[in-house]
MIFITOR-702339 format. One record per residue (C-alpha): x, y negated, z; residue in one letter. Coordinates in pm, whole numbers, plus 50000, padded with zeros to 5 digits. Example, Ala and Ser with C-alpha at 12.3 -4.5 7.8 and 13.67 -1.06 7.14 Angstrom:
BEGIN
TORKE       x       y       z   residuo
TORKE   51230   50450   50780         a
TORKE   51367   50106   50714         s
This chain:
BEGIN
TORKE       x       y       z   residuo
TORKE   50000   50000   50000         x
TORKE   50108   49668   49898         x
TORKE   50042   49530   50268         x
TORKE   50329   49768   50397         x
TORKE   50566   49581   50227         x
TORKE   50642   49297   50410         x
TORKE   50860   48965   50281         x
TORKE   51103   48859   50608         x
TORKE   51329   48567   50420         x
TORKE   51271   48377   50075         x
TORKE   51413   48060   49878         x
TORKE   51295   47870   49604         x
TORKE   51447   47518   49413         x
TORKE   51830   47647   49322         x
TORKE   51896   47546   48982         x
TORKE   51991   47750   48732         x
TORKE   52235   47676   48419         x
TORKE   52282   47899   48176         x
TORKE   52568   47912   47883         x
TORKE   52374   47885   47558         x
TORKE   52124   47568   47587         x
TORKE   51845   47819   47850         x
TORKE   51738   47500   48010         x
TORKE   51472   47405   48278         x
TORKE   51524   47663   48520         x
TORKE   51560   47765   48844         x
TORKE   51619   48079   49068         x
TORKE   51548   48207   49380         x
TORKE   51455   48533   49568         x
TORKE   51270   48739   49788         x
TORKE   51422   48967   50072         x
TORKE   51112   49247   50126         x
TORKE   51068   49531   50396         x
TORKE   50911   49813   50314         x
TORKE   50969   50137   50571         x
TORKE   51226   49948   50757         x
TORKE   51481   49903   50454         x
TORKE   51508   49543   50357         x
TORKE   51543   49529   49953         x
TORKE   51607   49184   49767         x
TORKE   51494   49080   49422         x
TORKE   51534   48775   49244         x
TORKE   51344   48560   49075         x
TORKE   51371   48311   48767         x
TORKE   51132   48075   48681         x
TORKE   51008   47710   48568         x
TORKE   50709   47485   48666         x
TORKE   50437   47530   48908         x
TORKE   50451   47897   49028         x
TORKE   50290   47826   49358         x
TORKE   49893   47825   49354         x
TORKE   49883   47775   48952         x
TORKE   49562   47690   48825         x
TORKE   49626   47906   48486         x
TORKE   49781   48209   48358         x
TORKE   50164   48234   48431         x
TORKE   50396   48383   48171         x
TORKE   50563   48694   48401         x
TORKE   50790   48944   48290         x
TORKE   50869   49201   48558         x
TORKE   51226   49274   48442         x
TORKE   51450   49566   48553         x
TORKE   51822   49534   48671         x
TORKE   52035   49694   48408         x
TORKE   52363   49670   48514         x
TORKE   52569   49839   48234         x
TORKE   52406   49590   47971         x
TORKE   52330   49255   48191         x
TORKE   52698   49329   48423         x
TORKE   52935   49436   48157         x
TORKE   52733   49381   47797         x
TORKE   52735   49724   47695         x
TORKE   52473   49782   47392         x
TORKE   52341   50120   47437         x
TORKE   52007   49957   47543         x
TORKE   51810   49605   47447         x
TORKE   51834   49508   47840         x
TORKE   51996   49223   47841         x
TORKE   51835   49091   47535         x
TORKE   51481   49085   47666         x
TORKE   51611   48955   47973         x
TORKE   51765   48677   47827         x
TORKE   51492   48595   47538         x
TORKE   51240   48626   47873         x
TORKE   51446   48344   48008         x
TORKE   51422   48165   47660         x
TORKE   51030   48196   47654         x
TORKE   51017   48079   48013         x
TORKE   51221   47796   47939         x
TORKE   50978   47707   47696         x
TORKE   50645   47731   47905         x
TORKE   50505   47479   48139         x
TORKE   50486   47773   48429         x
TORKE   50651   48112   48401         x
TORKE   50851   48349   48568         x
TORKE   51055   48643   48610         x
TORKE   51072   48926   48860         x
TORKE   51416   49072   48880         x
TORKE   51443   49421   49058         x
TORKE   51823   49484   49145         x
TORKE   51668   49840   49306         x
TORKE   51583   49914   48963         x
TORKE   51893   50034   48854         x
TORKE   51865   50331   48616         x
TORKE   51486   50330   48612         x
TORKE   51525   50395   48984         x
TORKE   51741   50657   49011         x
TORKE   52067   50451   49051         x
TORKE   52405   50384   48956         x
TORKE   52546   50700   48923         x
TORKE   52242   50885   48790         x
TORKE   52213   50657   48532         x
TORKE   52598   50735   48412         x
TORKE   52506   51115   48416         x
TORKE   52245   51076   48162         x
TORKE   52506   50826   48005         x
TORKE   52723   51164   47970         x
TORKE   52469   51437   47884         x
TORKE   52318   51176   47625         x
TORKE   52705   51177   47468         x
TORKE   52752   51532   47489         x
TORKE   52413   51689   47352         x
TORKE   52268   51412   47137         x
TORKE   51957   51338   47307         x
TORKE   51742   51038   47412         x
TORKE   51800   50910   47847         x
TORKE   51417   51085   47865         x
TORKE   51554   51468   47781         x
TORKE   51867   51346   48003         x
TORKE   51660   51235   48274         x
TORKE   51462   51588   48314         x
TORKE   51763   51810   48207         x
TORKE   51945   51647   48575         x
TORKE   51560   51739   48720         x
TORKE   51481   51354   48779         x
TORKE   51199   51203   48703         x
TORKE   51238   50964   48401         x
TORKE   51132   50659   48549         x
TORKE   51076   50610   48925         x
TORKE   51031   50225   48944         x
TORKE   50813   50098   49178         x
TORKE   50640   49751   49149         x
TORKE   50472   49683   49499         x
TORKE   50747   49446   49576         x
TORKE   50655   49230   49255         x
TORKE   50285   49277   49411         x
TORKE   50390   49120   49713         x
TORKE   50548   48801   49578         x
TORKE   50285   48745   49301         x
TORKE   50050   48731   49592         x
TORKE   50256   48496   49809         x
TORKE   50286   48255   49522         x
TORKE   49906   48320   49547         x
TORKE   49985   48386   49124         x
TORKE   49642   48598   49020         x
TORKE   49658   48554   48652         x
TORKE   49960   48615   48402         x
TORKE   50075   48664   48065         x
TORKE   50296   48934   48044         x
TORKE   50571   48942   47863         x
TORKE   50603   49363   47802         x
TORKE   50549   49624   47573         x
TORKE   50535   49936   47919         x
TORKE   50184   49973   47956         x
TORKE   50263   50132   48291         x
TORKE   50339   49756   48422         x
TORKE   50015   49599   48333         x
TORKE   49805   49917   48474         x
TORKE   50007   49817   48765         x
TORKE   49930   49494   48802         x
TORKE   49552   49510   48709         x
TORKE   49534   49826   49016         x
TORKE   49645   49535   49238         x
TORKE   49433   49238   49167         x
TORKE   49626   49081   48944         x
TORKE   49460   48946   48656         x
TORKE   49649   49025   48321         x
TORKE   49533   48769   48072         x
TORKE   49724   48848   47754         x
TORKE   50033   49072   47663         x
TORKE   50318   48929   47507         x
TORKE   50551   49185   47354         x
TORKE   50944   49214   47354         x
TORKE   51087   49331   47077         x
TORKE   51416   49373   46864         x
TORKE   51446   49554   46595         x
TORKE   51833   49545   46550         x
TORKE   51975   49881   46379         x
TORKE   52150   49977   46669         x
TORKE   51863   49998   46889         x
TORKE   51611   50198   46645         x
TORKE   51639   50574   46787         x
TORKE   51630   50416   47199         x
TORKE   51338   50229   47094         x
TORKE   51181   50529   46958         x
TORKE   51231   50726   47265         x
TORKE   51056   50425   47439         x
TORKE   50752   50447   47203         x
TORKE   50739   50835   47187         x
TORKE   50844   50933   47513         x
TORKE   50750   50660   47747         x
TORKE   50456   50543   47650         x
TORKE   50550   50149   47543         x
TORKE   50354   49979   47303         x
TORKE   50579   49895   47006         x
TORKE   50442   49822   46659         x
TORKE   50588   49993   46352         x
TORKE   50679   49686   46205         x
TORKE   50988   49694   46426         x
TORKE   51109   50036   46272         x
């Protein structure tokens, strides 16, 4: 239940600069109980996020430390991230939801490098990894976003995503998702993992992107 997970410190109004001309924003975070384990996430955003009177442009966005730490390209991570930011930038009100637990879909640093080395050495897509190791394929949890939409008394968004997992979420929780805004690149590179996303985890992604 959302109302077990409890926020003990937050701060809003740091500005952010970013390299590249991402202007208007600024950053802050969340530290959240939840079974006695304090968790942080951060948060990016611009404009009135606190008791809106419209939809806010959200994207719930998963640490990836691989692509947004040390750039590597097996995955679009770090792309939607940034374009996210770009959108935001753009929009009167908006924000983003970063989960540093998120790591690996959940299942951490070191998971995430196993599948990184079964992937390599038979060919197939982080989904097969994921269940050949016996873990679950994606074990994020989004009650923490839950609890800071709510604080920020936020009850309508547009939401930037193409996992329809994330707006079943959301609706399940009161939150009120107006439109869906989707995230897409269709660089070469990133055909066969986007694929896997479409085919094997559910996300909505045209075929014009293939």
């Amino acid at each position: 239940m959302t109302s077990e997970y409890k926020i003990i410190n937050k701060v809003l109004e740091v500005s952010l600069t970013i390299e590249g001309g991402i202007k208007n924003l600024k950053m802050g975070g969340y530290t959240i109980q939840h079974n006695q384990i304090d968790k942080e996430h951060g948060i990016i955003y611009r404009g009135n996020i606190q008791n809106p009177t419209k939809p806010v442009l959200l994207r719930l966005n998963s640490a990836c430390y691989t692509s947004d730490i040390f750039g590597c390209q097996r995955c679009d991570c770090n792309w939607q991230l940034l374009r996210a930011m770009e959108m935001i930038s753009q929009e009167q009100d908006g924000l983003i939801i970063y989960h540093f637990d998120h790591e690996g879909r959940g299942a951490g640093w070191t998971n995430k490098l196993k599948t990184y080395s079964l992937m390599e050495k038979n060919k197939c897509t982080s989904f097969e990894a994921f269940v050949s190791l016996g873990i679950q394929p994606d074990l994020r949890d989004y009650s923490s976003a839950i609890a800071i939409l709510k604080d920020l008394n936020i009850k309508s968004v547009n939401l930037i995503t193409n996992n329809l997992e994330k707006e079943i979420f959301l609706i399940s929780h009161g939150i009120e998702v107006n439109m869906k805004i989707p995230l897409v690149n269709s660089r070469k590179e990133w055909q066969s993992y986007l694929t896997s996303k479409k085919e094997q985890f559910g996300h909505k992604i045209n075929e014009e992107y293939f």
